[in-house]
N, C-alpha and C positions, 0 to 999 in steps of 0.2 A: 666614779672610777671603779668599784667593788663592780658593777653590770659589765665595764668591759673586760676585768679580769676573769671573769666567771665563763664566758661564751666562746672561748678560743678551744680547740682541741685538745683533747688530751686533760682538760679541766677537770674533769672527776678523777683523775688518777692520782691528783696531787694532795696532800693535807691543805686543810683551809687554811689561807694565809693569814700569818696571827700577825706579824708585823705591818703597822702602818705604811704606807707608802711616804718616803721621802718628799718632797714638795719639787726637786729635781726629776726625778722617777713619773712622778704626775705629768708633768711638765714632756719629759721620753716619754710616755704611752700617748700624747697629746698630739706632741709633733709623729710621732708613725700613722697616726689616724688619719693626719692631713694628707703626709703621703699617700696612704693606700685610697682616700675620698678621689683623690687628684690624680691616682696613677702616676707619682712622678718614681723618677728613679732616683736616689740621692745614695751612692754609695760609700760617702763619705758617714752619714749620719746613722745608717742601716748597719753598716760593719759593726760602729763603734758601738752600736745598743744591742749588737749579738753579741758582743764580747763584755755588755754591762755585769758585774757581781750578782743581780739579784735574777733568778730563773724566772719570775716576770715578765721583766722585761726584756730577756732573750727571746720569751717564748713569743712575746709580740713584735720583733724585729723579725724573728723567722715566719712568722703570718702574715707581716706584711709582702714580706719578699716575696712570697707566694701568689698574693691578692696584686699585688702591681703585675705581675709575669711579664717581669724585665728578663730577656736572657741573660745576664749574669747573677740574676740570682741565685741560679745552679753552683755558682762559687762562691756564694754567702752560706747555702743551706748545707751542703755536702760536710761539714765538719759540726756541723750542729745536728747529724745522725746519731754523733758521739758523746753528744754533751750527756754530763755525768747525773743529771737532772730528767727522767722522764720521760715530765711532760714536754720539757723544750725537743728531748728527739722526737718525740712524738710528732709534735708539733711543724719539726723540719722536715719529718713523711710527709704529711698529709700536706705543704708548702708545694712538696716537691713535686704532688700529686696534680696540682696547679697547674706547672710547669710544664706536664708532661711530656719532657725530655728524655730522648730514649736512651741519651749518652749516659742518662744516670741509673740504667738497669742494674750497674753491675752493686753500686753501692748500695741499692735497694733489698737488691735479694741477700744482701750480706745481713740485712738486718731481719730475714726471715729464718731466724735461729732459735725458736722458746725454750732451746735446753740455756741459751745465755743473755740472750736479750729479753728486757721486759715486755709481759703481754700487751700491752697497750702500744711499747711501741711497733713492735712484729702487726699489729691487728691496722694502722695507718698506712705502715710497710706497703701489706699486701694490698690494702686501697687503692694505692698512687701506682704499685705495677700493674692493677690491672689496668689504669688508664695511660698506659706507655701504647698498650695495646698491639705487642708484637709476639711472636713466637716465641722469644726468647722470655717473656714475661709470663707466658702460658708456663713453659718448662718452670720459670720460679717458683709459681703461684703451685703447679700438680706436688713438687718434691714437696711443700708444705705439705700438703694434704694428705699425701703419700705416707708422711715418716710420722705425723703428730698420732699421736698415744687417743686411740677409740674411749680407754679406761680414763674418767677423769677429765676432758677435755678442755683444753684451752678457748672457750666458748666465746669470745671475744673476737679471738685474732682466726678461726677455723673460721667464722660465721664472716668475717671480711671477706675473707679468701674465697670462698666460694661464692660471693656475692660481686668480685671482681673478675673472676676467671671466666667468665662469658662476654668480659669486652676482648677479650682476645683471640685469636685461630682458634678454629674446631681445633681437636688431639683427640689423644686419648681420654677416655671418659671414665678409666679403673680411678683415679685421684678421688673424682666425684660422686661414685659411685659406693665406695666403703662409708660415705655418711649416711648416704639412705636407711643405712641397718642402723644407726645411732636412736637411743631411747628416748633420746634428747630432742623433741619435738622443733625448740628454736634452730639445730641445727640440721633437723630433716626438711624443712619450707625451704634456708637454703638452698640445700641439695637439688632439691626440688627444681628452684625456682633458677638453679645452674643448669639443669638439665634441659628446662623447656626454654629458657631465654636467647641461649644458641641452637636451635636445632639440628638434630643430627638423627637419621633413624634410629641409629644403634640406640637412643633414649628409650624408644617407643617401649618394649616389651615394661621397662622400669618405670614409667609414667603410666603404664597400665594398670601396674598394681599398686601405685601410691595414688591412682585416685579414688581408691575404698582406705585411703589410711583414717588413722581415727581425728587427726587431727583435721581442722577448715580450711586453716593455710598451704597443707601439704596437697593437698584436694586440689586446692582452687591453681593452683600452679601445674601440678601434674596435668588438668583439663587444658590447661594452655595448649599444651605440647600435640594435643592429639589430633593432627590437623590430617588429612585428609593423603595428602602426597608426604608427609613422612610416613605415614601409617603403609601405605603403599609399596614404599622405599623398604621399610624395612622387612616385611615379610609378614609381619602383622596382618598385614591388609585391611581396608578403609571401613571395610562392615564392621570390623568387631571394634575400632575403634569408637564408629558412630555408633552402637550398640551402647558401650559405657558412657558416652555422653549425652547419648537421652537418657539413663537413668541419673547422670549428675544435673539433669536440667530438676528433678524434684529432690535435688539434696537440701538437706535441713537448714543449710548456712548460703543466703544468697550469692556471697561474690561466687562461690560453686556454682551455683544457678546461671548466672550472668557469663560467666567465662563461658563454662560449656555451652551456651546460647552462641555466644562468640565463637567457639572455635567450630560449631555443627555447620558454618557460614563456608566450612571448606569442605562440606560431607552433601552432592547432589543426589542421594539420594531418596525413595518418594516419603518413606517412613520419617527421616529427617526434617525434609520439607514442610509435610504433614504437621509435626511439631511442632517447628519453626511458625508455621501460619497458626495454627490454636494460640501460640504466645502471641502476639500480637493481639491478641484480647484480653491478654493480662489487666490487672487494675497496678500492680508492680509498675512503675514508669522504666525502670531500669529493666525488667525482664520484657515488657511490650517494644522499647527502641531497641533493644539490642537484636531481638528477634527480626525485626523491619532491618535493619542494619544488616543483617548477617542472609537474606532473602536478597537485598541489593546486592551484594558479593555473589549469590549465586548466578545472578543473571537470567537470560533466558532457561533454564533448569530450573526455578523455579516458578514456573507459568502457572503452576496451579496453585499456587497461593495466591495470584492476581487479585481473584475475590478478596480475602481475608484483608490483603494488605491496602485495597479499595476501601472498604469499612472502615480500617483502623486511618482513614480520613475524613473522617465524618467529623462535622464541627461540632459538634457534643465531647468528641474526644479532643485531649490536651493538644495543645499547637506544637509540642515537642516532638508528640509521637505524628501527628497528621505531616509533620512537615518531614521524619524520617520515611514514613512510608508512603509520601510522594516521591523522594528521592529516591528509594528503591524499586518504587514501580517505572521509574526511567528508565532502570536499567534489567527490569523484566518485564514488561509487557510495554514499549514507550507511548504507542498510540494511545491508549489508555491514560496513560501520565500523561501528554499531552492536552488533549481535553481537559482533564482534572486542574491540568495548572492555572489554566485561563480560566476557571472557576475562585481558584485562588487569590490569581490577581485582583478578580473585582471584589473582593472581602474588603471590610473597613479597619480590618485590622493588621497593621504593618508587619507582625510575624509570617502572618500568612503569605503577605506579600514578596516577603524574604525568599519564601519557601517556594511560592511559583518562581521568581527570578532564577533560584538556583538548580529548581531544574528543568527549565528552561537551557538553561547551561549546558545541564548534564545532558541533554536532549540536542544540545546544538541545532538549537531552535530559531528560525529566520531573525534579524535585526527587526523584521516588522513585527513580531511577537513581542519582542524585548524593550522594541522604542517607548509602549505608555509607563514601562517600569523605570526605564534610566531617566523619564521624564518624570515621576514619581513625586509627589510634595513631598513625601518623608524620605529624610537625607539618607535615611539606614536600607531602603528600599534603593536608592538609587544608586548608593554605591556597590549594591550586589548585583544590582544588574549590572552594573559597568563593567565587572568583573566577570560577569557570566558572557557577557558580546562577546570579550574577548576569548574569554574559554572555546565561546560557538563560533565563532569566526575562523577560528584555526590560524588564518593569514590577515592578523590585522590593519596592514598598511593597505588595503583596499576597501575594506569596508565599515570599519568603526572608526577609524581613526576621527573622522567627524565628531563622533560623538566623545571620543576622548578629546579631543580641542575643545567641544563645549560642555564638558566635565571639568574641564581646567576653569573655568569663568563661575563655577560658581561657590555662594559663599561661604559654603560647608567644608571642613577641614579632610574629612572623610572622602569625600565625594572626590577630591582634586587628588587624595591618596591615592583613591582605586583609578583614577584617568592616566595616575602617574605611573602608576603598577604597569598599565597596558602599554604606554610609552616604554616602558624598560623594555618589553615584549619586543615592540617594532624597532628598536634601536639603529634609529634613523638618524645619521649626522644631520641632516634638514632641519630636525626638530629640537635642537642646539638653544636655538633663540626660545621659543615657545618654554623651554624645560628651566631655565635661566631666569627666566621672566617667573616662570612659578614658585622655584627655588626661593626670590626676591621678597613675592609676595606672603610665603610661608613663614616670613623672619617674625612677622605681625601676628599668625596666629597662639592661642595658648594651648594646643597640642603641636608636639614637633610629630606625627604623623604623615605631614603633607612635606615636611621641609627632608624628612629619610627617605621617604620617595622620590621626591626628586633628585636627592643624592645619587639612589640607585638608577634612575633612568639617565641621568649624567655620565655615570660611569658605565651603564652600558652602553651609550655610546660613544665614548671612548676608547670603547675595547676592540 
C-alpha cells in the first residue's frame, strides 16, 4: 500500500506519511484501484472517499476521477482545487488535466496565482490548461509567465507552464521569450523547447542564438526550430539558418548532432546535402539514419547524394541504416531503389526483407513485385508487404483485395492484422461477412491485434 501512496501526484510535496493506514482506508485505496483498472464510474463511492478525513485518500479519489474520464468527474474534482491539503489540489489539477474539459478553464487559471496558491499546485494548474488546448488557455498559461518575478523563480510551476503552452494557439511569444534571458538553465530548455515545439517564425531570430547557448538541452531544442520555411518566413532566410546547423551537426553533445541532422532535412541546399550524405557514413547509428532519414525528406533535391545513400546499403552496414537508406532512395532517385529492393528481397534475412516490402510501398510498386513478399514464410515479412499493396495500390477494391482475403486465412495474428488494416481502407459493406468471420476467429488468438482490426474495418464499414 506505501508504493501506491508514493506514485500519485503532487507526492513529493507532502511530508511522509507517519500515520499507519486504518485497515478501512486500505480497504478505500483498494476499491478506487478496481474502479480506475475497470473504468467504472461509481459516484456514489468516488464522492464519499473525496470527502474522506485523511488527504490520502482524497488524493486517490481525485486520481481516480481523473484516470476513469467519466464526464462528471469535472463535479467531483472542481472543489478538490480547494482542498486545504496540497497535494490533494494538486492532485485534482492534474485529474482535471485528464479530463480535458474546456468548461473548466475558468477554475483552472484561478489556480495560477503563486503570490496565493501553493507551487506545486499552480505548476499541475498550468499542465492541465495547457491541455484544454484553447485560446483562452494560452491567455492563462502567457499572464503566468508574463507577471511571475525573473528574480528567484518559481522553477516548478514556470517550467510547466512553458512546457504546456505550445499545446495551445500560436499568440504572442513576449510571455516566452523573457525566460530565454533566465540563468536558470532548467528553465532556458524550456523556453526553448516552447519556442521551437509550436512554430512561428517570429522564434527564428531567438533560436538562432540559443543554438550556441552553453547549455545541450537549449542547443538541441533551439536546432529543432530552424527548419527551412520558418527560416524563410521570417526574414532570416534559409542559408544562414542551414549555416548554424551544419556547425551544430559537429556539436560536442549528440542529441545537437542528431536534431540538427533532422532539421538540415528541410534545408535543399548543395552544401547541406553534401553533409547530409558524408553522414550516412557515420559509425554513430543515430547520426548515419537520421542523415538517410532527413535525404528521404528532401526528395529529388537530393539526387546527388544517390551515391552515398547506395553505399550506406551495403550488407556490411547495419540493417537499420541499409533499410533507412533504401527508403530514402525511393523517394530520391526511385529507379535506383527499385532495383536495390529486389536485391533485398532475395536476402535470407527477414529485416532486409521488411525493408524491400516497404519500399516497395513507398515506390508503389506493381502487385507482381510485391506477391513473393505477401507470400513470404516469415509472417513479419508478409504482413509489411500486405500493408505496402495497399499503400501501392492506391484503390484497393480492384486489385489486392485478393490478397487481403487470402491474408485473412492465415494463421499468423499479424498477417490477418495487416489484411484487416486494408479492409478498413476498402470499406466495403460486401465484406461484412468476411470481417465477422475474422472478428470470430480472433476471439482464439493470444494477441488481440487481429481482433482491433477487425473492430476498425467493422466500423468502417458502418460508417
Amino acid at each position: 500500500m506505501a508504493a501506491i501512496t508514493a506514485c500519485a501526484p503532487g507526492a513529493a510535496a507532502r511530508a511522509p506519511q507517519q500515520t499507519p493506514l486504518a485497515a478501512t482506508e486500505a480497504d478505500a485505496l483498494a476499491a478506487l484501484l478496481r474502479l480506475e483498472d475497470r473504468r467504472e464510474w461509481d459516484y456514489a463511492t468516488l464522492s464519499g472517499l473525496a470527502a474522506a478525513q485523511r488527504p490520502v485518500v482524497r488524493r486517490h479519489a481525485a486520481l481516480a476521477a481523473g484516470r476513469i474520464r467519466h464526464p462528471s468527474g469535472r463535479g467531483l474534482l472542481l472543489p478538490l482545487l480547494a482542498d486545504p491539503d496540497s497535494s490533494v489540489a494538486a492532485t485534482a489539477a492534474f485529474a482535471l488535466g485528464l479530463l480535458a474539459d474546456t468548461t473548466t478553464l475558468t477554475a483552472l487559471s484561478s489556480r495560477l496565482d503563486l503570490s496565493a496558491i501553493p507551487e506545486t499546485v499552480v505548476a499541475e494548474a498550468a499542465a492541465a490548461t495547457g491541455k484544454l488546448g484553447t485560446e483562452g488557455a494560452r491567455q492563462a498559461l502567457a499572464n503566468l509567465l508574463r507577471t511571475a518575478p525573473l528574480i528567484s523563480p518559481a522553477r516548478l510551476a514556470i517550467g510547466e507552464a512553458l512546457l504546456a503552452i505550445p499545446r495551445t494557439p500560436r499568440g504572442d511569444l513576449a510571455p516566452i521569450l523573457r525566460w530565454v534571458e533566465t540563468s536558470d538553465p532548467e528553465l532556458r530548455w524550456r523556453a526553448a523547447y516552447a519556442l521551437a515545439r509550436r512554430p512561428d517564425p517570429a522564434a527564428t531570430p531567438t533560436l538562432l542564438r540559443l543554438a550556441a547557448d552553453p547549455d545541450a538541452r537549449v542547443r538541441s531544442f533551439a536546432v529543432r526550430g530552424l527548419t527551412a520555411p520558418l527560416a524563410d518566413s521570417s526574414g532570416i532566410g534559409a542559408a544562414q539558418a542551414a549555416a548554424v546547423l551544419r556547425r551544430a551537426a559537429a556539436d560536442r553533445d549528440r542529441a545537437v548532432r542528431v536534431h540538427a541532422l533532422r532539421s538540415m532535412g528541410t534545408h535543399p541546399d548543395a552544401e547541406t546535402i553534401a553533409l547530409l550524405a558524408q553522414q550516412t557514413g557515420s559509425t554513430d547509428a543515430w547520426m548515419s539514419i537520421t542523415a538517410a532519414e532527413s535525404l528521404g525528406r528532401l526528395g529529388p533535391h537530393a539526387a546527388a547524394a544517390a551515391p552515398a545513400l547506395e553505399r550506406a546499403t551495403a550488407q556490411e552496414r547495419p540493417i537499420a541504416l541499409r533499410s533507412a537508406a533504401l527508403l530514402a532512395l525511393a523517394s530520391v532517385l526511385p529507379a535506383r531503389a527499385s532495383a536495390l529492393a529486389v536485391d533485398f528481397a532475395r536476402e535470407p534475412g527477414w529485416r532486409a526483407r521488411v525493408a524491400a516490402a516497404r519500399a516497395h510501398g513507398a515506390l508503389r510498386s506493381s502487385q507482381s513485385e510485391l506477391l513473393p513478399l505477401v507470400r513470404d514464410r516469415d509472417p513479419r515479412v508478409a504482413a509489411a508487404a500486405l500493408e505496402s499493396a495497399v499503400a501501392a495500390a492506391g484503390d484497393p477494391s480492384t486489385t489486392v483485395r485478393p490478397l487481403l482475403i487470402e491474408g485473412l486465412a492465415s494463421p499468423d495474428v499479424m498477417v490477418r492484422a495487416a489484411a484487416l488494416a486494408g479492409f478498413a481502407k476498402l470499406a466495403e459493406p460486401s465484406t461484412l461477412p468476411l470481417l465477422l468471420d475474422a472478428y470470430g476467429r480472433s476471439q482464439a488468438d493470444t494477441l488481440n491485434d487481429a481482433g482491433l482490426a477487425a473492430v476498425d474495418a467493422i466500423g468502417a464499414v458502418q460508417r
